[in-house]
Residue, then its C-alpha position, 0 to 999 in steps of 0.5 A: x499455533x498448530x492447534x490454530x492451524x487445525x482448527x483452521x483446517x477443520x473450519x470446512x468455510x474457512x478452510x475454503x475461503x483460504x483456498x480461494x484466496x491461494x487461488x486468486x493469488x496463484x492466477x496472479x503470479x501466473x498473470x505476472x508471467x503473461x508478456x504484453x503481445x509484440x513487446x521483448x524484454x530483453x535489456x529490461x533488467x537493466x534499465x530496472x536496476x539503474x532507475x529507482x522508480x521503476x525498480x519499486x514499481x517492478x518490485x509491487x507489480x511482483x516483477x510483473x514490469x520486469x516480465x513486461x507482463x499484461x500486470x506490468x502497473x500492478x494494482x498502482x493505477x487503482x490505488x492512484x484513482x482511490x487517492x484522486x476520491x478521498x481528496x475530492x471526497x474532502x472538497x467536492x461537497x456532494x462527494x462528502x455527503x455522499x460517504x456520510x450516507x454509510x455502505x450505500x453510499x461508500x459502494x457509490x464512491x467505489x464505483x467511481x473508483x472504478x471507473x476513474x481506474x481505466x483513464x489512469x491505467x490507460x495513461x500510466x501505460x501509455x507514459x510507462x512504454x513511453x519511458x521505457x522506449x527512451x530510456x532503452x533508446x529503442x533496443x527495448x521496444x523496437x519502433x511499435x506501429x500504433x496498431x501494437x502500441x494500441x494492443x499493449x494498452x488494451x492488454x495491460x489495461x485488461x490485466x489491471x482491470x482483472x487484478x482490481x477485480x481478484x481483489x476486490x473478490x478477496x476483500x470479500x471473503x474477509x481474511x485480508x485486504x485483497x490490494x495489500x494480499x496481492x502486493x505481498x504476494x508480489x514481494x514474496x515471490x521477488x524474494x528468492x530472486x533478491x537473495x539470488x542476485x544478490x548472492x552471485x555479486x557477494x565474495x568472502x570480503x563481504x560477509x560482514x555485510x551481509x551478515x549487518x543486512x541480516x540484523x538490519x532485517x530482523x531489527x526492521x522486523x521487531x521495529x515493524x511489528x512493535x510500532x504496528x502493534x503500539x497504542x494509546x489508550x485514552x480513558x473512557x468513562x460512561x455514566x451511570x444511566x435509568x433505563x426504565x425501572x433498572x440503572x446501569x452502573x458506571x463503565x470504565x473502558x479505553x479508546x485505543x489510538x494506534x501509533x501507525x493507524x494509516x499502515x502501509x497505506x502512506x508508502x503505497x501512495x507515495x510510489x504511486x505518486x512519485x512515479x507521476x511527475x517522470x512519466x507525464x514529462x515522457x510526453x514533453x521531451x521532444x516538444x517544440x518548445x524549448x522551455x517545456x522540453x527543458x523543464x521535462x528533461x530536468x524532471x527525468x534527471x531530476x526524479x532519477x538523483x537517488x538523493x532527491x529521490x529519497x528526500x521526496x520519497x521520505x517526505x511523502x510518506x510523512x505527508x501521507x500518514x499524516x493525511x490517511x489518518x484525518x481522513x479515517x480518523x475523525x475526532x469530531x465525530x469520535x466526540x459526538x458519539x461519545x456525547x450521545x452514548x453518555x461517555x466522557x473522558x475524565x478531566x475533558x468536557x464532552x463535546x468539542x474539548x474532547x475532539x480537540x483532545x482527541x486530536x492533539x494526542x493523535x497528531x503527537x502520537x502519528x509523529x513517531x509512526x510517519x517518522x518511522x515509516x519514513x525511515x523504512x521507505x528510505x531504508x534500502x536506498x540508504x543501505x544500496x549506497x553505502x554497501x553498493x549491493x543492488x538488493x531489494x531482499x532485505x528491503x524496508x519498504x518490502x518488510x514493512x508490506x509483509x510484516x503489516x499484512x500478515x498481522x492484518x490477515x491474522x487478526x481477521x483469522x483469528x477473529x473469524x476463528x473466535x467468532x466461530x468458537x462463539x457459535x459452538x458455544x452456543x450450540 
């Protein structure tokens, strides 16, 4: 390992690329601490720590929402806008054909990513001040003249439009997803706090439970990185080909199925929209009508029952694994690729048999990984009910953010690192 790190030192670009990256995340967490102008705080922590939803949005803002920060939404109004594409991308025919065209057409789509991201931020901080005001009855953000209400939005819309550029800029450098990096940092720099708070509320009654909550945390690290890491491997066979006056003898490889293809993607598009349906009644509570003023109200009591919250939060995350993973994996074409490079899968005929194939190991193997993202998304709601300690320390969702995007990163290091070692070699 530490001969890793120096030679990751010694890498002058790489060296570099790390430091730009710990640059732009630095600039976030300085971000994280810049209030929205004429906002006060004071009395914000406590309506965090009676509603569930807005803790997980202050939790992936890096206490952002906490600080009432121009950061407040984090980077949840983009990846919102990337969920809106992808499900217009699979019905809008246009769209579709405009990703089939490859990179050119893929920065098309990020491009109206982009663009849809501003509505979506504009709205989801219109309906968060909104919330926040109610919820606070007043005490949080006084009675705001539309010229202050106006300057809040414009600046949190500036924050959001900044953090989506600082990861997209991440992204480039190839050491990490840049939206996936600034979450983590959001978590990392939540933790001290986490173990704080929850030390100050803990007697000497309670040392076994902390001492359960350790356990619970290394076992959830060893579960994370073992069905990460867990695949199946398909046989692949390619046959024996003429390539003019040579042949190429037979090649015996695998196609490996991951367990948890679609990775934290599933629970961060599950916050995102769960913390929809509550911040759209916002605007319905005084209606005139009496019915839609109901209708609202129980949507807000509703979406706060930690019950209901959790059992929509778990099925979600299921629903999302699985639909992250039809959109990135696609058997048909898998099979066709295949079929033209002369390889088959034993016993299997090329073609649609093996896209059916192909996609009935693939839909049995993502059970087990939907399932158990599930259970970690639910995990600290569970364990804050049954020990009443409000902690996030030692959350599910938290650890299964880290764990997946250190692994990430350090693969791309590592791959950058042996691509590097290649060049020496042929120096």
């Amino acid at each position: 390992m530490f001969e890793r790190i120096s030679q990751l030192w010694r890498a002058k670009d790489l060296r570099k690329t790390l430091l730009f990256v710990l640059l732009m995340l630095l600039i976030f967490r300085i971000m994280a601490h810049i209030p929205v102008p004429g906002i006060d705080p004071t009395g914000l922590k406590q309506v965090l720590q009676g509603n569930p939803l807005l803790g997980l949005l202050n939790l992936f803002s890096g206490g952002g929402l906490q600080n009432f920060s121009i950061v407040m939404l984090g980077v949840g109004p983009y990846i919102t806008a990337s969920i809106i594409m992808q499900l217009l991308t699979m019905i809008v025919p246009k769209l579709e054909a405009m990703q089939k065209e490859g990179e050119q057409g893929q920065h098309r789509i990020n491009q109206y990513t982009r663009y849809l991201t501003v509505p979506m931020t504009v709205l989801n901080a219109f309906g968060t001040l909104t919330f926040l005001k109610q919820q606070g009855a007043g005490n949080i953000l006084g009675n705001l003249s539309p010229f202050q209400l106006v300057t809040a939005m414009l600046s949190i819309l500036g924050g959001t439009m900044l953090l989506m550029w600082i990861g997209e800029l991440i992204n480039e450098k190839k050491v990490g997803n840049g939206i996936s990096l600034l979450i983590f940092a959001g978590i990392v720099a939540q933790l001290p706090q986490s173990v704080q708070q929850t030390l100050s509320v803990v007697d000497a009654t309670q040392i076994f439970t902390i001492a359960a909550f350790l356990v619970i945390g290394i076992v959830t690290i060893a579960g994370v990185v073992f069905v990460t890491e867990g695949q199946r491997n398909i046989p692949v066979t390619y046959a024996k080909r003429i390539m003019g006056q040579q042949s190429a003898g037979s090649v015996n490889t695998h196609l490996p199925l991951r367990v948890n293809q679609a990775g934290v993607i599933p629970i961060i598009f599950a916050v995102s929209i769960i913390l929809v349906p509550p911040l759209i009644a916002q605007f319905f509570t005084n209606s005139n009508i009496a019915w839609v003023a109901n209708l609202a109200t129980w949507i807000n009591t509703t979406f706060q029952n930690q019950t209901f919250y959790g059992v929509a939060y778990f099925v979600l995350v299921v629903a999302f694994t699985y639909f992250y993973t039809a959109v990135v994996f696609q058997p048909n074409n898998i099979a066709e690729n295949l079929q033209k490079q002369g390889g088959f899968i034993p016993g299997i005929r090329p073609g649609p048999p093996t896209a059916q194939y192909l996609s009935f190991v693939s839909n049995r193997i993502i059970l087990g990984g939907a399932l158990f993202l599930g259970v970690i998304a639910v995990l600290p709601t569970v364990m804050q009910s049954a020990t009443n300690i409000q902690s996030l320390a030692i959350g599910g969702t938290s650890l299964l953010i880290v764990v997946s995007v250190v692994l990430e990163s350090v693969k791309q290091i590592q791959a950058q690192l042996v691509m590097r070692d290649y060049e020496a070699f042929y120096k």
